[in-house]
N, C-alpha and C positions, 0 to 999 in steps of 0.2 A: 943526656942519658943514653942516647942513639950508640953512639962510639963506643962509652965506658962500657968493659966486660961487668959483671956482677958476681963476687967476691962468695967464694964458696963456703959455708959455715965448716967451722970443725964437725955437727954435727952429722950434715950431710958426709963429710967426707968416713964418719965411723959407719953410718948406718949401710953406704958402700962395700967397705971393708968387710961387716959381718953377712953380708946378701952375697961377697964371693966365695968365701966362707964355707957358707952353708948352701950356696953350688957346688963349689966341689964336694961334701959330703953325704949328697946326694943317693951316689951310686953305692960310695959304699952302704946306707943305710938301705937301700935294695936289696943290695946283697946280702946283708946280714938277716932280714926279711924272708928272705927264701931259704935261706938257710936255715932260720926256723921253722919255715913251714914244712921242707923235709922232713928236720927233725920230728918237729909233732907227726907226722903221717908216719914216722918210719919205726914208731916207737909207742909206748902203748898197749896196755890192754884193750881199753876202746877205740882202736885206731879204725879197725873194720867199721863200727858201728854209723848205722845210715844218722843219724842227730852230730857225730863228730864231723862228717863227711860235707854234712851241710853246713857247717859253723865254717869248717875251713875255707868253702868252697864261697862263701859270703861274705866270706874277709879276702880274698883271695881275686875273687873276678872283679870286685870292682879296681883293687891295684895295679891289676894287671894292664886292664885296660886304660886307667891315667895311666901309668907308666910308658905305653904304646901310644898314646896319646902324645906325651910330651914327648921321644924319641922322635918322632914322626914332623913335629911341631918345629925342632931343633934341626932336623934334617933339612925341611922345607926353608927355613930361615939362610941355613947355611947355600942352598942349590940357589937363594935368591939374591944372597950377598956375592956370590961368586960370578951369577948371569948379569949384576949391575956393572962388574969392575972390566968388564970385556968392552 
């Protein structure tokens, strides 16, 4: 069993397929994300009001920060894969 490779299920190879997927989709679902957030800040009767400001800003900081998080994460990964192949 040493030698023999181990034969990859079709399953594995879908759940794959949908994981690259929905990496590349990523960004654009980001983006689409701040662009609503704009929109709600920029538009409004209760845009000023301090209760909308903190709703936004609740939903808002913690995505911010995973999203800097993972950018940060993928950088690191990349400057690591790059210092191995030297």
């Amino acid at each position: 069993m040493a030698g023999k490779p181990l034969r990859e299920p079709r399953f594995t190879k879908a759940v794959r397929a949908l994981h690259e997927q929905i990496a590349l989709a990523a960004p654009v679902a980001i983006a689409v994300y701040v662009l609503g957030l704009f929109h709600a800040l920029g538009g409004g009767t209760d845009t000023g009001s301090p209760l909308f400001l903190l709703w936004a800003l609740a939903g808002g900081i913690p995505i911010a920060v995973l999203f800097a998080y993972r950018v940060m994460k993928l950088r690191l990964r990349g400057r690591n894969l790059a210092g191995s192949t030297a």
